[in-house]
C-alpha positions as CSV (number, residue, x, y, z in Angstrom):
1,X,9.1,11.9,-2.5
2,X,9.8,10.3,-5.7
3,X,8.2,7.2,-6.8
4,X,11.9,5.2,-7.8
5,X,12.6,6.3,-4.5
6,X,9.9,4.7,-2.8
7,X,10.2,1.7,-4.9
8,X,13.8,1.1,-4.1
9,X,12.6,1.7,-0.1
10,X,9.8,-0.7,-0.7
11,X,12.7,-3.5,-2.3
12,X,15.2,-3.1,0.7
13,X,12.9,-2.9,3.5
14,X,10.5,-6.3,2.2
15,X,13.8,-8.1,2.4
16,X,14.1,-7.6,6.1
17,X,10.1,-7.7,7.6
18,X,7.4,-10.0,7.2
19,X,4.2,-9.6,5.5
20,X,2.3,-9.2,8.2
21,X,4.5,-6.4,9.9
22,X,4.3,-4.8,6.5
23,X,0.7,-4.5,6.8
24,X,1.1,-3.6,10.7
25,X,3.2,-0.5,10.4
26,X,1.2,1.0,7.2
27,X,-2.1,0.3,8.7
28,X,-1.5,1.5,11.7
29,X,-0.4,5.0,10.1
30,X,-3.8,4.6,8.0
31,X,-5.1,4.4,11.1
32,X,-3.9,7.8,12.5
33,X,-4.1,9.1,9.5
34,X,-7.3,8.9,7.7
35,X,-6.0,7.0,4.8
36,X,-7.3,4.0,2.9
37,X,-4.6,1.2,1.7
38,X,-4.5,-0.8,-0.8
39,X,-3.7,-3.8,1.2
40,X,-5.3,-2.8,4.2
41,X,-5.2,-6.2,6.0
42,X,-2.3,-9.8,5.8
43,X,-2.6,-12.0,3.8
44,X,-2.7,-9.5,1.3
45,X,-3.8,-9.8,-2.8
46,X,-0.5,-8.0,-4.1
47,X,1.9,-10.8,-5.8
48,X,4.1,-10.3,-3.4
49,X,5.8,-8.5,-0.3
50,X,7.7,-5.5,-1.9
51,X,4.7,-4.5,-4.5
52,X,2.4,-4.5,-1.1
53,X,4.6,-2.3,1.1
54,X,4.9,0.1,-2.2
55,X,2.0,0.2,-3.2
56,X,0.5,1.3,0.6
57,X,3.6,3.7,0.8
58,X,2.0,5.4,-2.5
59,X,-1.3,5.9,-0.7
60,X,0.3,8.1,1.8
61,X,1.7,11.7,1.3
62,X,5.5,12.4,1.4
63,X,6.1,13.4,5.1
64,X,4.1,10.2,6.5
65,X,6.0,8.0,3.5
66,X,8.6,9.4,5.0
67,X,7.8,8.9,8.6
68,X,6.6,5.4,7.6
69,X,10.1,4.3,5.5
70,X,12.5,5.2,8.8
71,X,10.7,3.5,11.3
72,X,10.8,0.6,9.1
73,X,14.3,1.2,9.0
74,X,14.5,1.8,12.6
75,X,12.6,-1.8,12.9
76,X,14.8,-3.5,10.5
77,X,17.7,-2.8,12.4
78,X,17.0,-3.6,15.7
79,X,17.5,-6.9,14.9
80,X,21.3,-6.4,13.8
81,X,23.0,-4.0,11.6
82,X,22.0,-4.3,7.6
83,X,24.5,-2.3,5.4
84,X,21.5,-2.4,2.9
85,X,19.4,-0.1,5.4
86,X,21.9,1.7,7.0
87,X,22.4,2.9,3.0
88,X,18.7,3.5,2.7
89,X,18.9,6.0,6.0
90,X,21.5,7.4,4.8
91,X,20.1,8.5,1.4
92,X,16.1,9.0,3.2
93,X,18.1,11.7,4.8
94,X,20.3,13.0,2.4
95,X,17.4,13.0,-0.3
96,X,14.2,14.2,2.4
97,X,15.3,15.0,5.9
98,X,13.5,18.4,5.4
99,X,10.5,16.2,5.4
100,X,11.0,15.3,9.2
101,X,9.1,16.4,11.4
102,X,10.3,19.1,14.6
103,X,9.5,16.2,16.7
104,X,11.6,13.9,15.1
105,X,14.6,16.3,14.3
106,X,15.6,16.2,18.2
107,X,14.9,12.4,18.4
108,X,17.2,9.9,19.3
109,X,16.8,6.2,19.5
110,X,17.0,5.7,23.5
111,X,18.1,1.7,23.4
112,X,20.3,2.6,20.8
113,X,22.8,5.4,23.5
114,X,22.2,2.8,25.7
115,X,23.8,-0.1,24.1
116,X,26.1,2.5,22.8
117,X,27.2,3.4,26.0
118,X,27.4,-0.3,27.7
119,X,30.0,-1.0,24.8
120,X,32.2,1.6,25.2
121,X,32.4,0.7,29.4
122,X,35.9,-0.7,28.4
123,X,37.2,2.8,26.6
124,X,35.9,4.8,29.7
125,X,38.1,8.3,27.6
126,X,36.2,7.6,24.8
127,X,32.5,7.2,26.3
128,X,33.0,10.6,28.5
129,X,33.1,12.1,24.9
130,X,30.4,10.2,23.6
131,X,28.5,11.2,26.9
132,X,29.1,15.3,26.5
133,X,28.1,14.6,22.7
134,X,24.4,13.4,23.7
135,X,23.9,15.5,26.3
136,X,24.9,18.8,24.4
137,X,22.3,17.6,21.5
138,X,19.7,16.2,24.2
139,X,19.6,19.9,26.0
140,X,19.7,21.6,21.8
141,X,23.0,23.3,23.0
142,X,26.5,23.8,20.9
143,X,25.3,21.4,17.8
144,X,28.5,22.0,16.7
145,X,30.8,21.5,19.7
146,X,28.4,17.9,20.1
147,X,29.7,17.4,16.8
148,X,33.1,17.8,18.1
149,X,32.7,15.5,20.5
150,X,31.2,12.7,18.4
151,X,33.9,13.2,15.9
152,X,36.5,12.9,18.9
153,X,35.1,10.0,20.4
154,X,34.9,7.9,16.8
155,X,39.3,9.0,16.5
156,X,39.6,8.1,19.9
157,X,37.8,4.5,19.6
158,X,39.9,4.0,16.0
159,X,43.4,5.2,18.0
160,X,42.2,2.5,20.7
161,X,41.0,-0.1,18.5
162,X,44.3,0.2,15.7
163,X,47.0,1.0,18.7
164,X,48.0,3.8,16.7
165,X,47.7,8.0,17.3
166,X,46.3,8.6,13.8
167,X,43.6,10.9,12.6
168,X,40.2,9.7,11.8
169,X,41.0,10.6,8.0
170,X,43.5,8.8,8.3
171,X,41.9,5.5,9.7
172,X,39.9,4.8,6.5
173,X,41.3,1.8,5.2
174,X,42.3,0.4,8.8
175,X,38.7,0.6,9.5
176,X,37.9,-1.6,6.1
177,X,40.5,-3.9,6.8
178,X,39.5,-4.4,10.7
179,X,35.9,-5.2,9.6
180,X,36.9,-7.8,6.6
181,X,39.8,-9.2,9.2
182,X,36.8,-9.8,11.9
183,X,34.3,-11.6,9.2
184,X,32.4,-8.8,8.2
185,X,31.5,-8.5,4.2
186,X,33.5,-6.6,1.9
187,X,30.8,-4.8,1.0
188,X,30.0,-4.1,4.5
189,X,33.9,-2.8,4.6
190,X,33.3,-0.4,1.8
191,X,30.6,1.2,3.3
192,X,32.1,2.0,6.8
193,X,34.8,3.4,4.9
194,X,32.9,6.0,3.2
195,X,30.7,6.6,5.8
196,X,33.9,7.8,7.9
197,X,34.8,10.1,4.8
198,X,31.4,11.4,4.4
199,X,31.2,12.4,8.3
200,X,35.0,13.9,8.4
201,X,33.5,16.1,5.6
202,X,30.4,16.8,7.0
203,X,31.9,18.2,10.4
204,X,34.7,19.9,8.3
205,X,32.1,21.6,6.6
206,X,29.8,22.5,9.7
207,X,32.9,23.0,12.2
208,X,32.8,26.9,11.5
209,X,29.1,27.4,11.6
210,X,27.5,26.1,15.0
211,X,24.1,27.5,13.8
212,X,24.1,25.6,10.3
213,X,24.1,22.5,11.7
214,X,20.3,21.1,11.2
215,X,18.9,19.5,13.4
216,X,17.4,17.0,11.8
217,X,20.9,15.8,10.4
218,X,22.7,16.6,13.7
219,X,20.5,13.4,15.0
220,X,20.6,11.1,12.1
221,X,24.6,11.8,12.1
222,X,24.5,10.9,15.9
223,X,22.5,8.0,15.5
224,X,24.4,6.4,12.1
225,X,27.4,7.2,14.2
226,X,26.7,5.4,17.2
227,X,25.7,2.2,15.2
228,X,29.3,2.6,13.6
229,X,31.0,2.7,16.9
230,X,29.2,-0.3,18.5
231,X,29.6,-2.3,15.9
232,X,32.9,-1.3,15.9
233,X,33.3,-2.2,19.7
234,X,32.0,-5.5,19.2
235,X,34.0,-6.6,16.3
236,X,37.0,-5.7,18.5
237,X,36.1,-7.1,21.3
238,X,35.7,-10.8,19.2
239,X,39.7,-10.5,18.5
């Protein structure tokens, strides 16, 4: 993993944690890991919280920096969505996914179908499709019909949300307008949109291919995906 990338990591992720949970997550890894820090214990000596987290980052080697950087991520945004980190994911994966582990290829974040699912109670079509998506990636079946599925459900929430019958390529700049109409940032707006242009590619590209489809990025798409769709859902259900 390259260093600018570490250090642009290490600037996002020390604007959403603490200090001290800096020095949690990274010891804790030392812990498991045999590896001494830098800053090993809070309050720490570094100037401040972004030189800390890179400079323990540094200490480990690429797969745990990368193990280390998405939990963080994870962590960040659990408490609410951060178009900042949901960029970072999206570029950890882009950039390193084939530095994930098996284990965490087939992963999914369990409170995050969950909430999922609870928000989509009031689009019952479009949380079946959802529902088939998950379990065909849960059981490591038809990646690319679950890819299907997710796409499906994402046109189907858009057709429900915009009270039209268009396709999801077609939804791009309804989907930035929604989000700036409902208070969200512009920059937020931008980013939505291009994430629905870089997943109608990605399943274009994969929809031929079932075995293609890693798996790695079959459950960061699901996951990036299924933040979209609540946030989405609760934007809508504010108007």
């Amino acid at each position: 993993m390259s260093t600018v990338f570490v250090s642009h990591a290490a600037d996002i992720l020390a604007e959403q944690l603490s200090g001290s949970e800096i020095i949690k997550f990274t010891a804790a890894y030392a812990v498991d890991y045999g590896v001494e820090l830098p800053h090993p214990t809070y309050p720490f000596t570094a100037p401040n919280k972004r030189t800390a987290l890179f400079q323990n980052l540094k200490a480990f080697p690429p797969q745990r920096q990368y193990q280390i950087i998405r939990e963080l991520c994870e962590h960040a945004t659990s408490r609410g969505d951060s178009p900042r980190i949901i960029d970072l994911k999206i570029k950890l994966l882009a950039q390193y996914g084939h530095l994930a582990s098996e284990n965490e290829a087939g992963k999914l974040d369990p409170s995050l179908v969950v909430e999922v699912r609870h928000w989509l109670d009031v689009y019952p079509k479009v949380q079946k499709l959802y529902n088939e998506a998950i379990q065909k990636h849960e059981h490591g079946l038809f990646r690319r019909n679950s890819l299907d599925d997710l796409r499906l459900a994402l046109e189907k929430l858009t057709q429900n949300l915009f009270c039209n019958g268009k396709s999801l390529e077609n939804q791009i700049s309804a989907i930035g307008g929604f989000i700036k109409a409902n208070g969200g940032s512009k920059e937020l707006a931008n980013m939505f949109e291009k994430l629905v242009d870089y997943f109608t590619k990605y399943q274009n590209t994969y929809v031929k291919h079932d075995d293609a489809v890693p798996g790695a990025e079959m459950e960061f798409v699901i996951e990036i995906t299924s933040s979209f769709m609540k946030h989405l859902v609760r934007l809508g259900s504010k108007t």
